[in-house]
Every structure is written in C-alpha cells, then in structure tokens.
Backbone and ligand atoms as CSV (ligand in chain L), in Angstrom:
chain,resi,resn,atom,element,x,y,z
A,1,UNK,N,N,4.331,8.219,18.420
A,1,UNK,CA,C,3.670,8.893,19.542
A,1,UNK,C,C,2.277,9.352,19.132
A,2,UNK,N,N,1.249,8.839,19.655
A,2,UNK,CA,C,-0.100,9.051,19.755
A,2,UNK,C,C,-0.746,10.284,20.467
A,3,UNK,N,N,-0.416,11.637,19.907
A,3,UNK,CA,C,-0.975,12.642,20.998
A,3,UNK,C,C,-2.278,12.945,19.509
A,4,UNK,N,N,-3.411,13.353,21.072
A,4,UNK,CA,C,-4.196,13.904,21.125
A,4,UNK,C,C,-4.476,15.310,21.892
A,5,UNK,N,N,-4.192,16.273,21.189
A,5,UNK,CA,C,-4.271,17.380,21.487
A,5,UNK,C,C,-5.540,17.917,21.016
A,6,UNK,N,N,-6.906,18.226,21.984
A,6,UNK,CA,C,-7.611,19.330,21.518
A,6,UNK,C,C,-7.420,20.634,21.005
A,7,UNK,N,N,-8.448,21.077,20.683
A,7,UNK,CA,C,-8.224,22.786,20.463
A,7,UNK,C,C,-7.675,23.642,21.476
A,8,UNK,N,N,-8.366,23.255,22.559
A,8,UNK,CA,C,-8.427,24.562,23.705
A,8,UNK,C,C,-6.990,23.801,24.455
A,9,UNK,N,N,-6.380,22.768,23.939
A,9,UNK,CA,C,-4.950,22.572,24.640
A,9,UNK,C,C,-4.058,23.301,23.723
A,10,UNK,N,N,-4.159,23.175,22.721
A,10,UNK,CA,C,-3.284,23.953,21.501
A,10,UNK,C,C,-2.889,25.529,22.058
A,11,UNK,N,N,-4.335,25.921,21.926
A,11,UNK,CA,C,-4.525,27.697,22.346
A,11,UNK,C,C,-3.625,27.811,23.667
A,12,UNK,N,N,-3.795,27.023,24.648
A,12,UNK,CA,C,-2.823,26.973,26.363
A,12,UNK,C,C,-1.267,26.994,25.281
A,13,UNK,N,N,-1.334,25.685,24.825
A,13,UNK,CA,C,0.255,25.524,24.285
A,13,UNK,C,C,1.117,26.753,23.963
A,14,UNK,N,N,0.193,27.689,22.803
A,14,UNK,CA,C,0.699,28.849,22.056
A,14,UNK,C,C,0.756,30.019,23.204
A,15,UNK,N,N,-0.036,30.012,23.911
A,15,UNK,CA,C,-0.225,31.155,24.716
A,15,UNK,C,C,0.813,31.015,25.503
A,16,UNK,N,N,1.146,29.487,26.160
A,16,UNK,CA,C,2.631,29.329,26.958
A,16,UNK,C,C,3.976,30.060,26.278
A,17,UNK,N,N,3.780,29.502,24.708
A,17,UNK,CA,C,4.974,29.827,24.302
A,17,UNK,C,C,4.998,31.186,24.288
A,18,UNK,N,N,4.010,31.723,23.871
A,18,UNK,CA,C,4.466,33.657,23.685
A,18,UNK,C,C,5.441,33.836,24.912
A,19,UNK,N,N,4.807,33.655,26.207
A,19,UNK,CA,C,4.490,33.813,27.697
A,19,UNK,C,C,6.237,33.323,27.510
A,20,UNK,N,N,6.678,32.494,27.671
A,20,UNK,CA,C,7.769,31.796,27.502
A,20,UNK,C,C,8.906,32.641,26.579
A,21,UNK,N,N,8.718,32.964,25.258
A,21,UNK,CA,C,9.794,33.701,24.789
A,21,UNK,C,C,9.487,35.164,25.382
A,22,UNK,N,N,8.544,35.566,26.097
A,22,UNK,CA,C,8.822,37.231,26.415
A,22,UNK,C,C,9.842,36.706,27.795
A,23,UNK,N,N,9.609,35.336,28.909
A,23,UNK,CA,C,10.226,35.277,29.695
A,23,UNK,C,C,11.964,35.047,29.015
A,24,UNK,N,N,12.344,34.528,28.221
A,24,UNK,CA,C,13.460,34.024,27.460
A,24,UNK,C,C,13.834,35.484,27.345
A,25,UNK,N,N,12.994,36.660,26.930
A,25,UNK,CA,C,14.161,38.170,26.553
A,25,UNK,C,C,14.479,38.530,28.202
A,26,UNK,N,N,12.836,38.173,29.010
A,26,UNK,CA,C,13.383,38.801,29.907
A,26,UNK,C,C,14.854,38.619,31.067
A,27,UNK,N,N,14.961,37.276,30.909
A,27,UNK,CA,C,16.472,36.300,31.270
A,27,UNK,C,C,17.359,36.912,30.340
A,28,UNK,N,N,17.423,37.077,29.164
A,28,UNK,CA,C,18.474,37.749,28.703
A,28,UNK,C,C,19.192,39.380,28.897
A,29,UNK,N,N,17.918,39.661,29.028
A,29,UNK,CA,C,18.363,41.065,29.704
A,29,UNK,C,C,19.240,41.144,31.058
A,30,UNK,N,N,18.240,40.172,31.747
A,30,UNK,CA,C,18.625,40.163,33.542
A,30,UNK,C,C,20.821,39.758,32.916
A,31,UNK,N,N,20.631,38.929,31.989
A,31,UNK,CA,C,22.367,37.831,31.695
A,31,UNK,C,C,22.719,39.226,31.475
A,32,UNK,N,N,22.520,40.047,30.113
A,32,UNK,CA,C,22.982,40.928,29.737
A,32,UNK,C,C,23.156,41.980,30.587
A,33,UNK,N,N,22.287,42.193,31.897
A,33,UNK,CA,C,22.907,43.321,32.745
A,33,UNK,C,C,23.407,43.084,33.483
A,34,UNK,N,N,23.798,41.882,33.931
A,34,UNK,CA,C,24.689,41.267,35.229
A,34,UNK,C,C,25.881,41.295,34.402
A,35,UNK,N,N,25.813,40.741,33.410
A,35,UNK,CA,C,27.355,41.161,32.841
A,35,UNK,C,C,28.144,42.496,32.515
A,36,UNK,N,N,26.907,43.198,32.542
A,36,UNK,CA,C,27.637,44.601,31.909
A,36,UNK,C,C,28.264,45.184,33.704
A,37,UNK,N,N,27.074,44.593,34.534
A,37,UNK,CA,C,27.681,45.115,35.606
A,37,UNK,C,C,28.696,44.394,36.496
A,38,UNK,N,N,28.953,43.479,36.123
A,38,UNK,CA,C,30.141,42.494,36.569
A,38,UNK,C,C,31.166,42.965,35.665
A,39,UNK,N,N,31.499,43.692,34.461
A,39,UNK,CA,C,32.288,44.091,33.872
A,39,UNK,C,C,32.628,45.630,34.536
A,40,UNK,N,N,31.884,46.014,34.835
A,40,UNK,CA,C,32.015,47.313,35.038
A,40,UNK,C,C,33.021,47.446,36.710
A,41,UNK,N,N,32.391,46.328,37.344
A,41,UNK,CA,C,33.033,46.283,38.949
A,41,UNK,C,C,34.028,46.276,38.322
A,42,UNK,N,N,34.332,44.983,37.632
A,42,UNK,CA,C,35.832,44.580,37.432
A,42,UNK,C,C,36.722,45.646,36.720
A,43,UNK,N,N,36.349,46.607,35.904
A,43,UNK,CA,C,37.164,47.788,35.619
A,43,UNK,C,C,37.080,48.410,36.603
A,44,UNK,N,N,35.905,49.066,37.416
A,44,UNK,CA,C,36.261,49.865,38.189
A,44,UNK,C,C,37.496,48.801,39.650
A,45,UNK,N,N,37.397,47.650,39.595
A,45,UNK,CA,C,38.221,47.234,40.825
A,45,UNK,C,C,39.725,47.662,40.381
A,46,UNK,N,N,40.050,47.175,38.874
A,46,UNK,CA,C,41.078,47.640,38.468
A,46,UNK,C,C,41.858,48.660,38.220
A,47,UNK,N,N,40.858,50.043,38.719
A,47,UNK,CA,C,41.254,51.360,38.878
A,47,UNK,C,C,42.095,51.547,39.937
A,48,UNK,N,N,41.036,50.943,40.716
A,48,UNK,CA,C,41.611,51.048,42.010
A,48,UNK,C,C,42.384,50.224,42.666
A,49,UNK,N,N,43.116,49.295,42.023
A,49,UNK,CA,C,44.108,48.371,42.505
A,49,UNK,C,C,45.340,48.882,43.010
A,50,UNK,N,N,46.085,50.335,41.894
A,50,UNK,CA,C,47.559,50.459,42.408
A,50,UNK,C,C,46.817,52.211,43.055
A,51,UNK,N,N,46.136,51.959,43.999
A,51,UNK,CA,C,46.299,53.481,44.938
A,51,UNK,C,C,47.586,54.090,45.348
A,52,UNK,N,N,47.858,55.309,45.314
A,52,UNK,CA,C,49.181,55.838,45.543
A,52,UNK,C,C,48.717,56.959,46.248
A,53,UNK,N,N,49.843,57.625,47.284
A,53,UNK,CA,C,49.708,58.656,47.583
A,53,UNK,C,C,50.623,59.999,46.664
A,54,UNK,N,N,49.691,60.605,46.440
A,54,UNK,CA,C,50.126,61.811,46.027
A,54,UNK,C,C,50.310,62.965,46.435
A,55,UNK,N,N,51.519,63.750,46.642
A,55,UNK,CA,C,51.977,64.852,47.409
A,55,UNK,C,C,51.951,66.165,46.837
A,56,UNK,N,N,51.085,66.846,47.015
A,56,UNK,CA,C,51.372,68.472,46.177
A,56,UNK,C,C,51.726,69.448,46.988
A,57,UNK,N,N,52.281,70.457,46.399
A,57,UNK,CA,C,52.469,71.844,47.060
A,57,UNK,C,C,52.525,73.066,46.050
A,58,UNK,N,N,51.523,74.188,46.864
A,58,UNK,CA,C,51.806,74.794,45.622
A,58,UNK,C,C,50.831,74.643,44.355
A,59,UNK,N,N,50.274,73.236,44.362
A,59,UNK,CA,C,49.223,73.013,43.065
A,59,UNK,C,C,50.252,71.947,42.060
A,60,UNK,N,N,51.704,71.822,42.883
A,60,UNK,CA,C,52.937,71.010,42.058
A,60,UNK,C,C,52.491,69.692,42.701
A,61,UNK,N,N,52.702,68.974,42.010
A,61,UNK,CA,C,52.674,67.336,42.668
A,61,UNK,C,C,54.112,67.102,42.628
A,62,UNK,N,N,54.915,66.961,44.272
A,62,UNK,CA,C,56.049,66.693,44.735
A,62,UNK,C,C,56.126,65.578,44.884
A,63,UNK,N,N,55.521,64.650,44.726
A,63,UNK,CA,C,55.663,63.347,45.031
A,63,UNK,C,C,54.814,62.188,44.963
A,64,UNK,N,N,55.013,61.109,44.654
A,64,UNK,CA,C,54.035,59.757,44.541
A,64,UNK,C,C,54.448,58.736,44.874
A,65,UNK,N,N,53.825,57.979,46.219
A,65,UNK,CA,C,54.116,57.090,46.678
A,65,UNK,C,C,53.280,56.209,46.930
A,66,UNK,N,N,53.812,54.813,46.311
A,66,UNK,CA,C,52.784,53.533,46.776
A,66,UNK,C,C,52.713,53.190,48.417
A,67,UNK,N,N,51.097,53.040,48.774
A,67,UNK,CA,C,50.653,52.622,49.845
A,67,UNK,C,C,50.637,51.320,50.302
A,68,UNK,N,N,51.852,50.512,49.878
A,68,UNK,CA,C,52.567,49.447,50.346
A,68,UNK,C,C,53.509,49.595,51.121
A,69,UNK,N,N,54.037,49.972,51.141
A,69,UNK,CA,C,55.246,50.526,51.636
A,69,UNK,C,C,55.404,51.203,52.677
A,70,UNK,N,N,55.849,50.898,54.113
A,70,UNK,CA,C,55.664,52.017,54.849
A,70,UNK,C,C,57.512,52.693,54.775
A,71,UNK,N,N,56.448,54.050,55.292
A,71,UNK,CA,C,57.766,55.100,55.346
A,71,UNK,C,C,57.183,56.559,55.758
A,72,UNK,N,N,58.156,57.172,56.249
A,72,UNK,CA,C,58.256,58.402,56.848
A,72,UNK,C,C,58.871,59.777,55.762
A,73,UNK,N,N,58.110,60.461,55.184
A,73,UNK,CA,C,58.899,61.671,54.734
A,73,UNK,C,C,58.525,63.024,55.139
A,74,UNK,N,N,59.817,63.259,55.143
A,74,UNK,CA,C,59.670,65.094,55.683
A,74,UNK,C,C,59.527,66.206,54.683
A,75,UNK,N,N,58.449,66.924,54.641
A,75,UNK,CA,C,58.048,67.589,53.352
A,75,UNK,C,C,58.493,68.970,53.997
A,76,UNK,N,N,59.534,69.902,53.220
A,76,UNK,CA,C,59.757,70.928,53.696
A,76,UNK,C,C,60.953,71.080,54.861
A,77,UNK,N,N,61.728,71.385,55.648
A,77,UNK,CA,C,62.557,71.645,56.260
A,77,UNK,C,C,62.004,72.003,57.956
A,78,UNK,N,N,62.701,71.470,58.666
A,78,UNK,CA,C,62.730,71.464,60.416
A,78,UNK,C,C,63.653,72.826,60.622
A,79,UNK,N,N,64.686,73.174,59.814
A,79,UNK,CA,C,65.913,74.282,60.135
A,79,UNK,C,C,65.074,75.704,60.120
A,80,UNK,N,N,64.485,75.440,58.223
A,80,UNK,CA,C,64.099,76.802,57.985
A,80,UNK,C,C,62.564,76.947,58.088
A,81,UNK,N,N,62.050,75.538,59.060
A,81,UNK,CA,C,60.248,75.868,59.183
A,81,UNK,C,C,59.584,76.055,57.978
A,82,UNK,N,N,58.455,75.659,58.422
A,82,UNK,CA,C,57.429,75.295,57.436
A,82,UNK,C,C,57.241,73.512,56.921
A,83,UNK,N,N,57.420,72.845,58.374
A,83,UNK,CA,C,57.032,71.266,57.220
A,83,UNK,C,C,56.767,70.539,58.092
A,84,UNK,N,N,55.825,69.218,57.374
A,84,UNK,CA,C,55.481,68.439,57.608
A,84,UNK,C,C,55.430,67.018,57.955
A,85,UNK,N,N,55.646,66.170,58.655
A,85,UNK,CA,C,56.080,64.972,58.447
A,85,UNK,C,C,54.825,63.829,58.385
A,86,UNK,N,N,54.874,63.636,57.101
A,86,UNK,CA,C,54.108,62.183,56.502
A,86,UNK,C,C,54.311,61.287,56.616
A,87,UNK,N,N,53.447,60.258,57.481
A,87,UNK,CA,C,53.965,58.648,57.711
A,87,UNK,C,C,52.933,57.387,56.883
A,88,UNK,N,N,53.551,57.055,56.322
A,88,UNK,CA,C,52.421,55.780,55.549
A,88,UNK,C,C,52.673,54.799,56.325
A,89,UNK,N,N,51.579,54.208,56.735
A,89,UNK,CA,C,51.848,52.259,57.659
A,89,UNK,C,C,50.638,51.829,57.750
A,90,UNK,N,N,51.094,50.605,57.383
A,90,UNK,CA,C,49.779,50.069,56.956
A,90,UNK,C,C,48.972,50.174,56.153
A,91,UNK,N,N,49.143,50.429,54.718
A,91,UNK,CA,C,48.546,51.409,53.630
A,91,UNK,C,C,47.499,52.643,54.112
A,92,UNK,N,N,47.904,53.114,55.214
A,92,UNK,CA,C,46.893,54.232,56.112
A,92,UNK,C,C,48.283,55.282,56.030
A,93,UNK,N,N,47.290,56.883,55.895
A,93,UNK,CA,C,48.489,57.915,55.865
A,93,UNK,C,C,47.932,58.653,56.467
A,94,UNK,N,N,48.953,59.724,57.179
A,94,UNK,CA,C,48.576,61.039,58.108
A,94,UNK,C,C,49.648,61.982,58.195
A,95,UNK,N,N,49.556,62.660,58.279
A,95,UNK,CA,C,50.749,63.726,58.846
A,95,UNK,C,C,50.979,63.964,60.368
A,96,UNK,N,N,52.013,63.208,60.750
A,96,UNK,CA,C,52.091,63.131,62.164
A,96,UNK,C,C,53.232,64.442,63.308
A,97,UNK,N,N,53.354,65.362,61.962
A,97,UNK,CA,C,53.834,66.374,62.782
A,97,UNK,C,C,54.195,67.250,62.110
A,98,UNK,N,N,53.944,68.526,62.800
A,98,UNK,CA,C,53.811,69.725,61.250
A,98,UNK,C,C,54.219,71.052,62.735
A,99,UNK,N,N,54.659,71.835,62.227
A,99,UNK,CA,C,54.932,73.034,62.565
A,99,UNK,C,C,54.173,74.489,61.793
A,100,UNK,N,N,52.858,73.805,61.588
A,100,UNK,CA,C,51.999,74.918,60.988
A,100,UNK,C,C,51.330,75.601,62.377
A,101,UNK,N,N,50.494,76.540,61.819
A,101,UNK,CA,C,50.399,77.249,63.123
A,101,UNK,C,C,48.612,76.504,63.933
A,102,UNK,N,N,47.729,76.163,62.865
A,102,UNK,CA,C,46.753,75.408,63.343
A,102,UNK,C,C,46.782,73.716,63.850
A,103,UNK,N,N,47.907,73.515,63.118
A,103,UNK,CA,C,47.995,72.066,63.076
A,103,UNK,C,C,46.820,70.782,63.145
A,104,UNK,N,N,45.835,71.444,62.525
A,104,UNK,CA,C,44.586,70.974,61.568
A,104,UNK,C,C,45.327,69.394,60.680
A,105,UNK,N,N,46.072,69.346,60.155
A,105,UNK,CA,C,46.203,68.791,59.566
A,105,UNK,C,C,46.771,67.463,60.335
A,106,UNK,N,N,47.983,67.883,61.429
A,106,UNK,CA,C,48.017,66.497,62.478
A,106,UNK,C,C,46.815,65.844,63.049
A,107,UNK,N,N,45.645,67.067,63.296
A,107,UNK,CA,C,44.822,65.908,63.687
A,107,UNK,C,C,43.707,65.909,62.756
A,108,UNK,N,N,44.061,66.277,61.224
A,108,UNK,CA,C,43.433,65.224,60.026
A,108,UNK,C,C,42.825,63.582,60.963
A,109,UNK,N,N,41.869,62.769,60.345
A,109,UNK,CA,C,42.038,61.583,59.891
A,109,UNK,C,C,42.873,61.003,59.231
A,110,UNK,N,N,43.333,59.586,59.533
A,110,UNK,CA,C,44.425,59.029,58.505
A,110,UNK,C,C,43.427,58.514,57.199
A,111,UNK,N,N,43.965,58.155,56.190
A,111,UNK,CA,C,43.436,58.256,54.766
A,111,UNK,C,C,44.061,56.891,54.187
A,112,UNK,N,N,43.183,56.436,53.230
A,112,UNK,CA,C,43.684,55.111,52.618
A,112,UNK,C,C,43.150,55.156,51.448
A,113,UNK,N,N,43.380,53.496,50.876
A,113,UNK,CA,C,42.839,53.294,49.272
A,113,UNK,C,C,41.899,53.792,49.458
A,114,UNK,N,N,41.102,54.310,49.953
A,114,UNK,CA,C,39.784,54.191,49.795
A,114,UNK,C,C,39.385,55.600,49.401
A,115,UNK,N,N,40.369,56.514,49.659
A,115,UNK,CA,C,40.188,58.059,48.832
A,115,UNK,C,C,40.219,58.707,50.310
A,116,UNK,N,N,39.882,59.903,49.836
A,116,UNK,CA,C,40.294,60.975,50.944
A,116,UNK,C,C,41.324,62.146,50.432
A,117,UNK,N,N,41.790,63.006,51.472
A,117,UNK,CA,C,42.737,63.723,51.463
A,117,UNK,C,C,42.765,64.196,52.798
A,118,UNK,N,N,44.208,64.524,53.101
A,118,UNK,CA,C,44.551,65.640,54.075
A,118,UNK,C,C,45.510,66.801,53.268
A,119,UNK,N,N,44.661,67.784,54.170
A,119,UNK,CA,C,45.052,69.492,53.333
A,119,UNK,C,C,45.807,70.168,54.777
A,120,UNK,N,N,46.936,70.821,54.629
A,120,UNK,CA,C,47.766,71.406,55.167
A,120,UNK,C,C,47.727,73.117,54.844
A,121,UNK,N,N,46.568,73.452,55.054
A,121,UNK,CA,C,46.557,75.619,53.899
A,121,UNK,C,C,47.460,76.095,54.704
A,122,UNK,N,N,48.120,76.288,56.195
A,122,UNK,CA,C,49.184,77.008,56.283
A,122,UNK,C,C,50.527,77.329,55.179
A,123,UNK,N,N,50.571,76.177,55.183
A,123,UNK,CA,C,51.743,75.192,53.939
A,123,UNK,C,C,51.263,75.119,52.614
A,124,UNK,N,N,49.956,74.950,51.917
A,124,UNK,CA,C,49.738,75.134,51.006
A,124,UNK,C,C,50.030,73.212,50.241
A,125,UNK,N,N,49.965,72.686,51.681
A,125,UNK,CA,C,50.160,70.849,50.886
A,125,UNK,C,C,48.753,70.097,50.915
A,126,UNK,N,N,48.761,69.279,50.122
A,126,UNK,CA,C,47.638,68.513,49.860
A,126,UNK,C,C,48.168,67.185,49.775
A,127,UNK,N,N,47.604,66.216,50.419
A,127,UNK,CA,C,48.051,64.669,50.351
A,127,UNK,C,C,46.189,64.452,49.894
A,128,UNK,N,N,46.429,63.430,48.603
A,128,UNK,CA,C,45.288,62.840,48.464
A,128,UNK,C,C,45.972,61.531,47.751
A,129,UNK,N,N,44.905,60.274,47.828
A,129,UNK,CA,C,44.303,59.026,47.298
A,129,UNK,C,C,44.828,59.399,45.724
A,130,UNK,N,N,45.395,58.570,44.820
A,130,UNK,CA,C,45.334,59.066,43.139
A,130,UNK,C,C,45.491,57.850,42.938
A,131,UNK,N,N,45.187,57.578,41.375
A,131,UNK,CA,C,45.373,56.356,40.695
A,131,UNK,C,C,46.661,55.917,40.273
A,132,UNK,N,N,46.901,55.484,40.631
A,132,UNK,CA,C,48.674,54.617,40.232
A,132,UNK,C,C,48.608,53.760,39.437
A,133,UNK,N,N,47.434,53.834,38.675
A,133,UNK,CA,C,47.386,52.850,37.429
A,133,UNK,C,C,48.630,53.017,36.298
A,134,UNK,N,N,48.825,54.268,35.884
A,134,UNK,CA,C,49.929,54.544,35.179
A,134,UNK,C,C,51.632,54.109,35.556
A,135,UNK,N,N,51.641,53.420,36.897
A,135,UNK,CA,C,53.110,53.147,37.232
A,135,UNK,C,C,53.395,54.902,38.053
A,136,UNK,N,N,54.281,54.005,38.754
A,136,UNK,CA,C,54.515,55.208,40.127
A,136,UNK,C,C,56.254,55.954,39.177
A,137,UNK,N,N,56.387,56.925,39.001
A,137,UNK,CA,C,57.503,57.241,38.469
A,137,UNK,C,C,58.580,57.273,39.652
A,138,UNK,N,N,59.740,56.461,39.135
A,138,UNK,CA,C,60.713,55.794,40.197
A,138,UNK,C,C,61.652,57.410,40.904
A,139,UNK,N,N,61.659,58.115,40.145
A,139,UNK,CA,C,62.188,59.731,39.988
A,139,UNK,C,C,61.816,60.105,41.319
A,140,UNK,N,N,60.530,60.304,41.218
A,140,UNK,CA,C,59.754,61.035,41.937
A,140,UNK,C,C,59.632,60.440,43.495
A,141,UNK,N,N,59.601,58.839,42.860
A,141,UNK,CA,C,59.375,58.422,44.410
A,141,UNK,C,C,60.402,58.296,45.428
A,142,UNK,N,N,61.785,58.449,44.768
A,142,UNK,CA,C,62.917,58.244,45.718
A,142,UNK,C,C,63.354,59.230,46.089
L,1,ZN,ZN,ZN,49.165,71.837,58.893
C-alpha cells in the first residue's frame, strides 16, 4: 500500500484520534451507566414483585396477605363491635365495612402493589403495601 500522507493530514489523523478515544470513554460511561441503571430497575422490580398486604393493630402486625388472592377478612368482632371488614380483589384492597364511628376508612381509596395505606384511628388499624420478599408466613396468613 502506497500512502502518501502529508504533514497537515497526519496532525487531522492524531487530532481525530485524541477526539475519538475521549469519544470511546465517553460511550463507556453512557454503557457503564445504563447498566448500573438497568441493574438497579431490575433490583428495585424485584422488590416489588411479592407485594403483600399487611395488617396491624395496635402497632402489632396481625396479619399478611398476598395480593393474589382474593378474599374477605373480618378484623375484630360484629358481636362485641369495633371491626372492620377487608376485601382484597383484584390485587386492589379496601375496607368495605367498619362500624367505626367516622367511617373514614370505608371511604379510604382502594390500595395496591403500588403502595399506599388505609388507616382506621377509631380502631387503631393500619392496612399498608409491604414487601413480601421474605415469604408470606403461612401462620399468620391462615
Ligand atoms: Zn374506620
């Protein structure tokens, strides 16, 4: 191969290349932060994969239930007053009937994976969104 390269093509050549490896870090960075942040979704998606509902009273967590599942529970007693009835459907939750005296909490919003809570202060219950990453304890949920 017969090249003829002048001077003042040389000087373009070198000046490309600088120009060229600062573009080469700058692509690596852009790789290196798309990955850190494609890693990061993907842990955070995995947080949030097993959402559960969690039942407290009191400041006690009475209960944990996966938002697969639909079902109806009665927190507290209809005989001796004071309770609530929680319905999950559709991985959406609400308390659809309470004998508190504001009943604030029936007309809560319903709540999903997506976080939230409904608070009951007559009653002293709290339904919120929690991570069920740890496995739902079978105890608790039946
Ligand atoms: Zn209430």
């Amino acid at each position: 191969m017969a090249r003829t390269d002048s001077a003042s093509e040389k000087a373009l050549g070198s000046r490309r290349k600088t120009f060229r490896r600062a573009d080469l870090w700058l692509l690596l960075l852009i790789a290196l932060s798309s990955v850190l942040l494609f890693v990061f979704f993907l842990w955070k998606d995995t947080r949030i994969r097993t959402p559960v509902l969690e039942i407290s009273q009191d400041g006690q967590v009475v209960g944990v239930y996966p938002l697969s599942e639909d079902r109806e529970l009665l927190i507290g007693s209809k005989e001796s007053g004071g309770y609530n009835v929680v319905r999950i459907e559709n991985g959406k939750i609400r308390i659809t009937e309470a004998d508190c005296p504001d009943r604030s909490c029936v007309r809560s919003i319903a709540i999903d994976r997506r976080g939230g809570s409904i608070i009951c202060l007559p009653h002293r219950l709290v339904l919120r969104i929690a991570d069920g990453a740890g496995g739902i304890p079978d105890a608790v949920a039946e």
